[in-house]
C-alpha positions in Angstrom: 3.2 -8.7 -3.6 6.3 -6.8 -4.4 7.4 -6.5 -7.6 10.7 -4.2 -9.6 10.1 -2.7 -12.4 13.0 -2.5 -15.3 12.2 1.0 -16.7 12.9 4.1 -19.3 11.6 7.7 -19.0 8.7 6.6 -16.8 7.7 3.7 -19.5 7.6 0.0 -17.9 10.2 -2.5 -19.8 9.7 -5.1 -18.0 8.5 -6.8 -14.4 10.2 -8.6 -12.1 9.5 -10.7 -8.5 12.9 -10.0 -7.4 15.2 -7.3 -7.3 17.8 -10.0 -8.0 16.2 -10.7 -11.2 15.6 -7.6 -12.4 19.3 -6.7 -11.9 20.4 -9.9 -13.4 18.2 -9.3 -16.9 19.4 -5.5 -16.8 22.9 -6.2 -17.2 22.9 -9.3 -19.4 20.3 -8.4 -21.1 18.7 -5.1 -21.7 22.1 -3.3 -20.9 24.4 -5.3 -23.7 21.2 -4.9 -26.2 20.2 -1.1 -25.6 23.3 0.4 -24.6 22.4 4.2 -25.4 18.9 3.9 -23.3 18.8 5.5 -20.0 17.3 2.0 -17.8 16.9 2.2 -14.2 15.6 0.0 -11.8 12.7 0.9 -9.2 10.3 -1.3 -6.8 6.8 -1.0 -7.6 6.0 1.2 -5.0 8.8 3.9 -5.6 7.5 3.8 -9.5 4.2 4.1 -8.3 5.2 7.1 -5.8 7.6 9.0 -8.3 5.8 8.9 -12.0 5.3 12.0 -13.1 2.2 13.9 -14.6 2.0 14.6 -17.8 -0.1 16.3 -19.9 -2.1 14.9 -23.2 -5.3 16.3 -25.4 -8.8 14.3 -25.3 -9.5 13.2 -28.9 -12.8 13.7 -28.6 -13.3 16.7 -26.9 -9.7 18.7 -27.8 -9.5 19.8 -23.9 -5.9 18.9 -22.2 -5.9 17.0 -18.8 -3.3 15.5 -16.9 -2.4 11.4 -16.7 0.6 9.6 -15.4 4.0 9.2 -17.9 3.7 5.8 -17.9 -0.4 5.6 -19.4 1.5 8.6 -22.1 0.9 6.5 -25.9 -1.1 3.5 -24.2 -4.5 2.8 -24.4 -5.4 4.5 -21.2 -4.4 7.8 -22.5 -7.8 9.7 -24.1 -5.0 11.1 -26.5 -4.8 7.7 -28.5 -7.6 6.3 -31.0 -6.6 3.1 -29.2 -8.4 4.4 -25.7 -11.8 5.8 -28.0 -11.7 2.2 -30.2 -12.4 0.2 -27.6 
């Protein structure tokens, strides 16, 4: 199914089932209530196919390794206590 994606600096805002849609919420909503962030609109696939890597530091075992921008701060990133307190 395709989906697009209402995002900032590789971080998901929100999904959408139709580009419609997500144009529709970007200018009357996000755009009137963030006006200084830098929002874009992408289909799944193009986010998918563009995100880049990024680099973050294991908690556990202090090594660095690579993960997409958009898993940066969430709890797929071994950088967070989040990830290690599941």
């Amino acid at each position: 199914m395709m989906y697009y994606i209402i995002t900032e600096s590789w971080h998901i805002v929100k999904k959408y089932d139709t580009e419609k849609g997500a144009k529709t919420a970007l200018t009357r909503k996000y755009a009137k209530n963030y006006p200084d962030h830098q929002l874009r609109i992408l289909s799944a696939a193009d986010f998918r196919a563009q995100v880049p890597m990024v680099e973050t530091i294991n908690l556990m075992s202090g090594k660095k390794l690579m993960i997409r921008a958009d898993e940066k701060g969430g709890c797929t990133d071994p950088g967070t206590e989040t990830y290690w307190s599941m």
